[in-house]
KEDREN-817092 format. One record per residue: x negated, z negated, y of N, C-alpha, C, CB in turn; residue in one letter. Coordinates in pm, whole numbers, plus 50000, padded with zeros to 5 digits. Glycine has a CB too. Example, Ala and Ser with C-alpha at 12.3 -4.5 7.8 and 13.67 -1.06 7.14 Angstrom:
// KEDREN-817092
<r n_X="48681" n_Z="49220" n_Y="49431" ca_X="48770" ca_Z="49220" ca_Y="49550" c_X="48680" c_Z="49220" c_Y="49670" cb_X="48869" cb_Z="49095" cb_Y="49553" residuo="A"/>
<r n_X="48715" n_Z="49292" n_Y="49775" ca_X="48633" ca_Z="49286" ca_Y="49894" c_X="48710" c_Z="49213" c_Y="50003" cb_X="48592" cb_Z="49428" cb_Y="49940" residuo="S"/>
END
This chain:
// KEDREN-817092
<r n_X="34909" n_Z="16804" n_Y="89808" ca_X="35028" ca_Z="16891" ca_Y="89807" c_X="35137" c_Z="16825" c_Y="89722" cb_X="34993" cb_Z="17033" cb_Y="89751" residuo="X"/>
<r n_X="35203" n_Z="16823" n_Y="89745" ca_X="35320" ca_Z="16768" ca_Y="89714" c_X="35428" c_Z="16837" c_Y="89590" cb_X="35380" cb_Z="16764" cb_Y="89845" residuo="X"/>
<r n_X="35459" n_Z="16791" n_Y="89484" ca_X="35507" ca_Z="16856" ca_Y="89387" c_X="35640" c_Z="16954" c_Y="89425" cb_X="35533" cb_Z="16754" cb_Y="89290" residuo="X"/>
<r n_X="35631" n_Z="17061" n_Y="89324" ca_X="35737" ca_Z="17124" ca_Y="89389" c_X="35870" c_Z="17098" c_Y="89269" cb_X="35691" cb_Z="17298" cb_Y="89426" residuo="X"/>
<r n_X="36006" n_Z="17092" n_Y="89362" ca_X="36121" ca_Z="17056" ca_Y="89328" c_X="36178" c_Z="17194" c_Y="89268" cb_X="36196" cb_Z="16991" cb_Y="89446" residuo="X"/>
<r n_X="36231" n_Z="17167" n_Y="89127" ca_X="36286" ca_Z="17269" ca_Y="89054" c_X="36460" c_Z="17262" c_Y="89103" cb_X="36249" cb_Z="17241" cb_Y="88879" residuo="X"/>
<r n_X="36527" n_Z="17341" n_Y="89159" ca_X="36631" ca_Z="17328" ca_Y="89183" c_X="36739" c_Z="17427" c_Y="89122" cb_X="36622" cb_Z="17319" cb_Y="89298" residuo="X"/>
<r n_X="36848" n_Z="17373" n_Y="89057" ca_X="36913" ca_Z="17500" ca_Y="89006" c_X="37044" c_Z="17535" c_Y="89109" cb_X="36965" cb_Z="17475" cb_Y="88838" residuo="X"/>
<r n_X="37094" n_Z="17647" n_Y="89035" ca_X="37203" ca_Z="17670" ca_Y="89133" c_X="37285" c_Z="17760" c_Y="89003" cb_X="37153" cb_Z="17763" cb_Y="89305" residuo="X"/>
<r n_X="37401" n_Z="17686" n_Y="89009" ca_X="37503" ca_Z="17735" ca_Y="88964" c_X="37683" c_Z="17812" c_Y="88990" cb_X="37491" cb_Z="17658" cb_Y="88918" residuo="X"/>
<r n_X="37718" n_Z="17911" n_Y="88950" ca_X="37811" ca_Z="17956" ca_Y="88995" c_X="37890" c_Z="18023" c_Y="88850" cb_X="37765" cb_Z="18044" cb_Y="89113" residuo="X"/>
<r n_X="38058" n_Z="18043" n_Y="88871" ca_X="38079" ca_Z="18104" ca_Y="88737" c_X="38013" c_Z="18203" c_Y="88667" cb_X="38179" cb_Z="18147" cb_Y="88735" residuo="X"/>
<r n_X="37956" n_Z="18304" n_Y="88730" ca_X="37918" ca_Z="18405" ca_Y="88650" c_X="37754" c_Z="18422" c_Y="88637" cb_X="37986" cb_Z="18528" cb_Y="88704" residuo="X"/>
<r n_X="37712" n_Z="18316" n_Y="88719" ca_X="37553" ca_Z="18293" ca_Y="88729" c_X="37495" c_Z="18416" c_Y="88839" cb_X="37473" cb_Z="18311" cb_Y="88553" residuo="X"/>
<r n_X="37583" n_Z="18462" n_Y="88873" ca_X="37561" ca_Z="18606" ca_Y="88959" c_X="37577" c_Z="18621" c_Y="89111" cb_X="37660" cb_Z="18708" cb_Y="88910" residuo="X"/>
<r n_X="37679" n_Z="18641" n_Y="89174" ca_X="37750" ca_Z="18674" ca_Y="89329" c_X="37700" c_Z="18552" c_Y="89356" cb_X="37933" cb_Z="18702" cb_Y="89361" residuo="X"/>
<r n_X="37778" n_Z="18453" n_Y="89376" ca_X="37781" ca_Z="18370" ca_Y="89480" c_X="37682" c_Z="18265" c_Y="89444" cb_X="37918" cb_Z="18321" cb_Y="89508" residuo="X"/>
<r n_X="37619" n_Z="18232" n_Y="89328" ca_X="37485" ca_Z="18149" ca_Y="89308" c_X="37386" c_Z="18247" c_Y="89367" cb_X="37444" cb_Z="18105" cb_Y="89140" residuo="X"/>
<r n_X="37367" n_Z="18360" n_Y="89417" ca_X="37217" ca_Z="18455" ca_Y="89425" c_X="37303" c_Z="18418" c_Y="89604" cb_X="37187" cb_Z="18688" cb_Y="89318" residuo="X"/>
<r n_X="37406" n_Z="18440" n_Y="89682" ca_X="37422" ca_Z="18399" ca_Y="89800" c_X="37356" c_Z="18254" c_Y="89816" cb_X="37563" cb_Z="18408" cb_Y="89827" residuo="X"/>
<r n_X="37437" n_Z="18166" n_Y="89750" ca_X="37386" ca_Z="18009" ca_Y="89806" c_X="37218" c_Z="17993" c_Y="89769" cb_X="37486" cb_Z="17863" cb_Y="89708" residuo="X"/>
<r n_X="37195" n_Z="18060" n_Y="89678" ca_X="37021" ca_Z="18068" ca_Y="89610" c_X="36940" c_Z="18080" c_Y="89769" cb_X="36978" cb_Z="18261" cb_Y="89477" residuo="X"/>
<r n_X="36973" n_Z="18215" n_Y="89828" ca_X="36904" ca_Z="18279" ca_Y="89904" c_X="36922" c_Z="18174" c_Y="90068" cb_X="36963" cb_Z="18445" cb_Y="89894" residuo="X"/>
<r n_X="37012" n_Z="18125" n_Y="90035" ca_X="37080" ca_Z="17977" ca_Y="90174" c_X="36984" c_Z="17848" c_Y="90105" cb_X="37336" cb_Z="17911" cb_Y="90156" residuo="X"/>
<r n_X="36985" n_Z="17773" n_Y="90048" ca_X="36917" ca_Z="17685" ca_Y="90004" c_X="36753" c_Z="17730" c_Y="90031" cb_X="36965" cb_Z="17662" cb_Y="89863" residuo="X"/>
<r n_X="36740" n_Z="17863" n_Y="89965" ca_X="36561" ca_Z="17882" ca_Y="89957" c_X="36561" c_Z="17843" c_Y="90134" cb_X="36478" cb_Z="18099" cb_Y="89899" residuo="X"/>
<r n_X="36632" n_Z="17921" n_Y="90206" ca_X="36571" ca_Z="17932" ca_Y="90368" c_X="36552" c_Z="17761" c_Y="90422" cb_X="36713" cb_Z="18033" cb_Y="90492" residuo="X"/>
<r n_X="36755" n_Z="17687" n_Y="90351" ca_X="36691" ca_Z="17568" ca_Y="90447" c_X="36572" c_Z="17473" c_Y="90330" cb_X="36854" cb_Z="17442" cb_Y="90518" residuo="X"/>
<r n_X="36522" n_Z="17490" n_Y="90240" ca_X="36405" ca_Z="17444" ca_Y="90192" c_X="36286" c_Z="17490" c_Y="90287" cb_X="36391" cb_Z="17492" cb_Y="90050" residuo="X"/>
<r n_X="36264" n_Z="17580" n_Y="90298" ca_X="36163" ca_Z="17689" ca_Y="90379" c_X="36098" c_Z="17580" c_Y="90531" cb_X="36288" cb_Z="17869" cb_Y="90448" residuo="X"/>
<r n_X="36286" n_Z="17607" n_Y="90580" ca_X="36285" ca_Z="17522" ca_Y="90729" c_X="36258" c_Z="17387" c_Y="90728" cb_X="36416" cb_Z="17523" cb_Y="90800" residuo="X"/>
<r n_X="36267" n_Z="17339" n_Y="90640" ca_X="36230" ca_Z="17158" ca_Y="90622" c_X="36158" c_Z="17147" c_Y="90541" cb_X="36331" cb_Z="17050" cb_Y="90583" residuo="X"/>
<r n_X="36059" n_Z="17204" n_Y="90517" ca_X="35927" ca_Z="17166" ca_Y="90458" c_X="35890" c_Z="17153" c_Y="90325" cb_X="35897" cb_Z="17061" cb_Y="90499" residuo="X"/>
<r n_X="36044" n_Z="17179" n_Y="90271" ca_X="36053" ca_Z="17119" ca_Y="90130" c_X="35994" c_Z="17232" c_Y="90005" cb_X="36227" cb_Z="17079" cb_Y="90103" residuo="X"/>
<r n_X="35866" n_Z="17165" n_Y="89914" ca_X="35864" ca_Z="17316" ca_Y="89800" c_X="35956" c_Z="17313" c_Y="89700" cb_X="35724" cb_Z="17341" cb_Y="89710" residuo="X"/>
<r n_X="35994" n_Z="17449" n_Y="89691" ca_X="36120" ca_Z="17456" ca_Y="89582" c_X="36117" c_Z="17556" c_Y="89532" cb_X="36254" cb_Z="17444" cb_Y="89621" residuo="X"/>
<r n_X="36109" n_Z="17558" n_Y="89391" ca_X="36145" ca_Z="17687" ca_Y="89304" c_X="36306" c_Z="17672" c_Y="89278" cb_X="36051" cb_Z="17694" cb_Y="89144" residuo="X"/>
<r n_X="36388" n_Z="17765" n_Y="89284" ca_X="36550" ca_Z="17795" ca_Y="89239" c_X="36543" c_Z="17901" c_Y="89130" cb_X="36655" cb_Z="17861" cb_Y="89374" residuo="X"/>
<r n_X="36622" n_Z="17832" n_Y="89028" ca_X="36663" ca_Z="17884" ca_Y="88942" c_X="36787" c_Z="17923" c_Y="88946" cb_X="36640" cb_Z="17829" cb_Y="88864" residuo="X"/>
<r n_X="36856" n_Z="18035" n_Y="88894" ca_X="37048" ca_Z="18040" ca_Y="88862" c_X="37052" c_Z="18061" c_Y="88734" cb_X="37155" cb_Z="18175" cb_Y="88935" residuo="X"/>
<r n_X="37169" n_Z="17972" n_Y="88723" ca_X="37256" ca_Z="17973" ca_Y="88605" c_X="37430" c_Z="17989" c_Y="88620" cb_X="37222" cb_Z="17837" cb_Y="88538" residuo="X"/>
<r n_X="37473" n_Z="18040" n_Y="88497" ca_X="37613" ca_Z="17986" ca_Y="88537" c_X="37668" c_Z="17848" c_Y="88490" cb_X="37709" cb_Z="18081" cb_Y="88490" residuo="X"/>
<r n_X="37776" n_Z="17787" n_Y="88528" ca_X="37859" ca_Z="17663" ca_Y="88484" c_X="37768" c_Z="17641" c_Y="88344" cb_X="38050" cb_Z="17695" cb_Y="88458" residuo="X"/>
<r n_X="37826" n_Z="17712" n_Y="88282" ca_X="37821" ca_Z="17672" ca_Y="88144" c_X="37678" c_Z="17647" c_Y="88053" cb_X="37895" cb_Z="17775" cb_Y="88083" residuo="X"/>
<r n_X="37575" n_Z="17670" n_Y="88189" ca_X="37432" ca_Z="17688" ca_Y="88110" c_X="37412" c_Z="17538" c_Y="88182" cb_X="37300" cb_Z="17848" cb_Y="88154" residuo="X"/>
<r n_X="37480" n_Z="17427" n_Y="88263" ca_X="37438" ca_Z="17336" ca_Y="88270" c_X="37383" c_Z="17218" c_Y="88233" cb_X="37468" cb_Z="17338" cb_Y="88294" residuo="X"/>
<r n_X="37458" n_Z="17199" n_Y="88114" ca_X="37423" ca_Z="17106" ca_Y="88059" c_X="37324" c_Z="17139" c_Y="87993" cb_X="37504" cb_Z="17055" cb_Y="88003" residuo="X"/>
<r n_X="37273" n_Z="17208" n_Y="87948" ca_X="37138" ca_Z="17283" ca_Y="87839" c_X="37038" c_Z="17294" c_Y="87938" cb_X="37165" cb_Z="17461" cb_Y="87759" residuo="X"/>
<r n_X="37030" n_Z="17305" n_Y="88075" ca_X="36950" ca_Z="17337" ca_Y="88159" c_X="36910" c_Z="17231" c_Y="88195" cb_X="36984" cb_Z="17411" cb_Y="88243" residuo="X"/>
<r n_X="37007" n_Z="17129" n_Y="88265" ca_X="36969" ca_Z="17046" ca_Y="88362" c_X="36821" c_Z="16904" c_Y="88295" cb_X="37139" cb_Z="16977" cb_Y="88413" residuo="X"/>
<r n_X="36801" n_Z="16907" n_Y="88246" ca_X="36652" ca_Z="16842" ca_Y="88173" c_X="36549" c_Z="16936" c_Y="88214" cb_X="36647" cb_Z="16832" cb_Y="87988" residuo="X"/>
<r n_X="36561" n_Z="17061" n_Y="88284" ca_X="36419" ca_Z="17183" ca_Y="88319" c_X="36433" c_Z="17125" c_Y="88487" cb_X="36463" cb_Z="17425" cb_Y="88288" residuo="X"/>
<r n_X="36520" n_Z="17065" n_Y="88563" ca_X="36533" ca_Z="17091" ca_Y="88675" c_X="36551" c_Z="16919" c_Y="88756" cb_X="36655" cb_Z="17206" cb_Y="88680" residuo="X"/>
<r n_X="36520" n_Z="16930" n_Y="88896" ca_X="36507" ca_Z="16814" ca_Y="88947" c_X="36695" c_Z="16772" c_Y="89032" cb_X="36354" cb_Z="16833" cb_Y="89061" residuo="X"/>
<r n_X="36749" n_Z="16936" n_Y="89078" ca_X="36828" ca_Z="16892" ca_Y="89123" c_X="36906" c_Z="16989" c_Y="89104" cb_X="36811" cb_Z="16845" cb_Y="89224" residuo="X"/>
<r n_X="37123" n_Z="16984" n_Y="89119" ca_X="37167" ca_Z="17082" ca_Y="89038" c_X="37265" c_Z="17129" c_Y="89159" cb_X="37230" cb_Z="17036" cb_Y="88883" residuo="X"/>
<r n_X="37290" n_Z="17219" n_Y="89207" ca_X="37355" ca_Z="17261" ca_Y="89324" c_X="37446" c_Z="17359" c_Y="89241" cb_X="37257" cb_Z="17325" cb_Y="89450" residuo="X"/>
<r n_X="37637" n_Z="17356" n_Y="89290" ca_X="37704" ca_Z="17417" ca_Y="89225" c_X="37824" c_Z="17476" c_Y="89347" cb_X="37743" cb_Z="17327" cb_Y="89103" residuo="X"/>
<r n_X="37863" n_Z="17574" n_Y="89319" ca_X="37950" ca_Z="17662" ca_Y="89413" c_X="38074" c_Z="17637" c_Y="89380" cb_X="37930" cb_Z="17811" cb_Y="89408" residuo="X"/>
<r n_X="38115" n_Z="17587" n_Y="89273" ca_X="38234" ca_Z="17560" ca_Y="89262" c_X="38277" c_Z="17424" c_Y="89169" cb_X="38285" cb_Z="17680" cb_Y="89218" residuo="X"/>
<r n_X="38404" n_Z="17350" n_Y="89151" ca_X="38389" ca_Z="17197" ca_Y="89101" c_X="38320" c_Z="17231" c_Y="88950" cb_X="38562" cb_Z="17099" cb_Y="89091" residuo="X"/>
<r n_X="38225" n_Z="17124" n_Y="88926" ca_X="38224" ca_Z="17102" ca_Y="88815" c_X="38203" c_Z="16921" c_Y="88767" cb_X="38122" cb_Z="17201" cb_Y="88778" residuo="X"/>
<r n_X="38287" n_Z="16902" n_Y="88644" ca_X="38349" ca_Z="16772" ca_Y="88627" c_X="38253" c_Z="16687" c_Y="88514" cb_X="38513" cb_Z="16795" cb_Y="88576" residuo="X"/>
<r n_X="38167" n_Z="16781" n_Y="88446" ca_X="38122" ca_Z="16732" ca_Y="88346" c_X="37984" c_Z="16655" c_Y="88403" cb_X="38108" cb_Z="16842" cb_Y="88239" residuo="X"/>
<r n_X="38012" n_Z="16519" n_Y="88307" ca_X="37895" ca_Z="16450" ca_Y="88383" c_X="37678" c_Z="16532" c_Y="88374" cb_X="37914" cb_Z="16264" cb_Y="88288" residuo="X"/>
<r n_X="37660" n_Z="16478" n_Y="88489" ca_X="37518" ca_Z="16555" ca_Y="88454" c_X="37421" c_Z="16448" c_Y="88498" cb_X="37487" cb_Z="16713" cb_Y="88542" residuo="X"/>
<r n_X="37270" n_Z="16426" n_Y="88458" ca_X="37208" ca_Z="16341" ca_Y="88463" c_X="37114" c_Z="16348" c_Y="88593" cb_X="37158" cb_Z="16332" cb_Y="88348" residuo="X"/>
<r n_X="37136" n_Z="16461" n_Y="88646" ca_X="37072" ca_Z="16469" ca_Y="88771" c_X="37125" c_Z="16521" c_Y="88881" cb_X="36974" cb_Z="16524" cb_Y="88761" residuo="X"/>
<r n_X="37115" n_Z="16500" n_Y="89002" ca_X="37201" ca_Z="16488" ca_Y="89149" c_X="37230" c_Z="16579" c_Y="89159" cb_X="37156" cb_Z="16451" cb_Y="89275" residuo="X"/>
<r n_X="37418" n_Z="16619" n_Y="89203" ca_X="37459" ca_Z="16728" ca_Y="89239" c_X="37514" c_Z="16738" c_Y="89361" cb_X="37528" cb_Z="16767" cb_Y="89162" residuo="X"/>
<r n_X="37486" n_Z="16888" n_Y="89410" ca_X="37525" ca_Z="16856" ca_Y="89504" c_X="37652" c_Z="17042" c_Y="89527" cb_X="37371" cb_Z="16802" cb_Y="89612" residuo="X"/>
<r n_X="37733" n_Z="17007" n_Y="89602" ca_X="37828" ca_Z="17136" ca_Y="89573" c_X="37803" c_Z="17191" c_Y="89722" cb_X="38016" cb_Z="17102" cb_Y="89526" residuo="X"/>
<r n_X="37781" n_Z="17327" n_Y="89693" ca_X="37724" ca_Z="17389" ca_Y="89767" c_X="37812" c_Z="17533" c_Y="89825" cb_X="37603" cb_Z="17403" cb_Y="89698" residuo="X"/>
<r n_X="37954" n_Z="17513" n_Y="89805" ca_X="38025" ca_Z="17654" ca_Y="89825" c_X="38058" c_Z="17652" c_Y="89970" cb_X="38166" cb_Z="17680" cb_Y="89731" residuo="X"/>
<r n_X="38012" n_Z="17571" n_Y="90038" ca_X="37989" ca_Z="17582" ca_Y="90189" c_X="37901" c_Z="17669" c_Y="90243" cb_X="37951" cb_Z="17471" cb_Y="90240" residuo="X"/>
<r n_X="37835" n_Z="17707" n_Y="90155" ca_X="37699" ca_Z="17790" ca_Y="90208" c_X="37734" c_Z="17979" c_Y="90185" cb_X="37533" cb_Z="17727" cb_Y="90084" residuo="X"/>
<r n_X="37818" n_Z="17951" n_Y="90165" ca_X="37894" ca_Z="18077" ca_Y="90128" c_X="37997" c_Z="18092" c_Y="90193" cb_X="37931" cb_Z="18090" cb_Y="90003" residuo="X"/>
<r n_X="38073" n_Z="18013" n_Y="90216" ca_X="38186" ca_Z="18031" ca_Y="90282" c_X="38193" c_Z="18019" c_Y="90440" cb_X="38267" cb_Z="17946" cb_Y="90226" residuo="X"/>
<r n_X="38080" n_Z="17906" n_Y="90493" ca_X="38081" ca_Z="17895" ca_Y="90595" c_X="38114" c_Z="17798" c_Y="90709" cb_X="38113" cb_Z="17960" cb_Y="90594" residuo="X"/>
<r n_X="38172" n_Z="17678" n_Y="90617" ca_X="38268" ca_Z="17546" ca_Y="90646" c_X="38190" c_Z="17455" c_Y="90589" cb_X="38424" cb_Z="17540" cb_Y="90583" residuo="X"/>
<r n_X="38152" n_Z="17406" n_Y="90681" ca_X="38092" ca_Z="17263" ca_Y="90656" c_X="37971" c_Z="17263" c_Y="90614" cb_X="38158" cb_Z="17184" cb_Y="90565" residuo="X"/>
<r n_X="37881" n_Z="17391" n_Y="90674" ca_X="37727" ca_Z="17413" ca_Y="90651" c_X="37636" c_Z="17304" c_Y="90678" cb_X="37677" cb_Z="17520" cb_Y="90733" residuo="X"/>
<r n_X="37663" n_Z="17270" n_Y="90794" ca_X="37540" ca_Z="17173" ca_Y="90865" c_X="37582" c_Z="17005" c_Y="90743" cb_X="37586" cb_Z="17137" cb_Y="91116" residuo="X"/>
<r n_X="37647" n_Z="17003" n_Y="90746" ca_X="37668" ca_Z="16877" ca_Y="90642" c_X="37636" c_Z="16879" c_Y="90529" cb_X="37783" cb_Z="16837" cb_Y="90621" residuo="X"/>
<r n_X="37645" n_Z="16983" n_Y="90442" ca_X="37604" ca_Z="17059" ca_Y="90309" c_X="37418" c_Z="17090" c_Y="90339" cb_X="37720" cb_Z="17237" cb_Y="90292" residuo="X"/>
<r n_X="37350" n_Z="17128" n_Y="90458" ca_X="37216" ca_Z="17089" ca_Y="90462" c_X="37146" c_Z="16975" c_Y="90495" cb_X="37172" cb_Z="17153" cb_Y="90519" residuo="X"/>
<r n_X="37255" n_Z="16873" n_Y="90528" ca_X="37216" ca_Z="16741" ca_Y="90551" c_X="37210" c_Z="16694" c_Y="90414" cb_X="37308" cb_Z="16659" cb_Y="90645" residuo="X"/>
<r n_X="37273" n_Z="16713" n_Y="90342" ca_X="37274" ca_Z="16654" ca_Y="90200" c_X="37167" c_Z="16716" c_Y="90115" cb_X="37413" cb_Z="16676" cb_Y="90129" residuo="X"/>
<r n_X="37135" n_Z="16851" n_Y="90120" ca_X="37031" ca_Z="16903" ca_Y="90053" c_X="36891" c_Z="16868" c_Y="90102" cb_X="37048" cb_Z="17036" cb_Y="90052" residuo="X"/>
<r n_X="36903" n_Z="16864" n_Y="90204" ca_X="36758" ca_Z="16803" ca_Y="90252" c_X="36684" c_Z="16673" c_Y="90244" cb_X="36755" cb_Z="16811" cb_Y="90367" residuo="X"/>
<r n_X="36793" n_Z="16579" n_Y="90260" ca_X="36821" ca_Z="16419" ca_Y="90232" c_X="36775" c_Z="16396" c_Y="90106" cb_X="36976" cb_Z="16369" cb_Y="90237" residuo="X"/>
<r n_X="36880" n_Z="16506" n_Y="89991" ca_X="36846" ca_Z="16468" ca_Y="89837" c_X="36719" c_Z="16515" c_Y="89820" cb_X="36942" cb_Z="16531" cb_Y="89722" residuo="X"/>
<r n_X="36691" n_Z="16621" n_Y="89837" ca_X="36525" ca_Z="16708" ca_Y="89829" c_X="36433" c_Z="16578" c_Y="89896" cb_X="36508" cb_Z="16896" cb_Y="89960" residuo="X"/>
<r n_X="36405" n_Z="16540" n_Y="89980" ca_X="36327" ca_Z="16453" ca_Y="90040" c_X="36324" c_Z="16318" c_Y="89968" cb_X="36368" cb_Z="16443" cb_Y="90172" residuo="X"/>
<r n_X="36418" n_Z="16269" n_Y="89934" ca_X="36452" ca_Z="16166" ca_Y="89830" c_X="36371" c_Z="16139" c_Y="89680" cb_X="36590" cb_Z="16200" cb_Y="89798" residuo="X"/>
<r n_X="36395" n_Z="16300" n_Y="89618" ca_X="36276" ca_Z="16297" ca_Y="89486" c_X="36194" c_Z="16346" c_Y="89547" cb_X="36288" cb_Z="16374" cb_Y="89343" residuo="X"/>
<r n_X="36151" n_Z="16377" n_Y="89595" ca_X="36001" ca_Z="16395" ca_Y="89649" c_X="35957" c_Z="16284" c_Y="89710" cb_X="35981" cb_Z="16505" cb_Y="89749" residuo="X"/>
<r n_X="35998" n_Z="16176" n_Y="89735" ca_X="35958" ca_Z="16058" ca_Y="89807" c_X="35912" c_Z="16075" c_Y="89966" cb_X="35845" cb_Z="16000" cb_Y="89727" residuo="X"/>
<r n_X="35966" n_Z="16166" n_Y="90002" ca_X="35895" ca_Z="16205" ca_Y="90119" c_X="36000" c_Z="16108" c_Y="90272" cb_X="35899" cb_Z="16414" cb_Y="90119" residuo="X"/>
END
């Protein structure tokens, strides 16, 4: 079995729209095979967080550098540019997992 990928998800208030993209990410993990626990946080719990987690998914820009792969995810909410935004999550997910 294959380790499972800690993934966070961040949004300003750690609330609305990270628990939307949360619940979009869990499914296309689900659909491509991938295991994943999601965590939410907001912006500001990133940098303190990102050492618990494999990969950091964010709904809106964030500039500050982080040590592990981000990927921006306010497509999954909005609705524009979905299928490209799960090409990238799946790609990166498959990537640390070596799969």
């Amino acid at each position: 079995m294959p380790r499972e990928l800690t993934i966070l998800v961040a949004c300003g208030s750690g609330v609305a729209t990270s628990t939307v993209a949360q619940e979009a990410v869990k499914d296309i993990c689900k659909k491509n095979g991938i295991p994943a626990k999601i965590v939410k946080s907001t912006m500001s719990e990133i940098q303190s967080k990102q050492e618990d987690v494999d990969l950091i998914m964010v709904t809106t820009n964030y500039r500050k550098p982080v040590k592990k792969p981000l990927i921006k995810v306010f497509g999954l909410i909005s609705g524009i540019g979905m299928d490209k935004i799960e090409e990238d999550i799946v790609k990166t997910c498959k990537e640390l997992l070596n799969l």
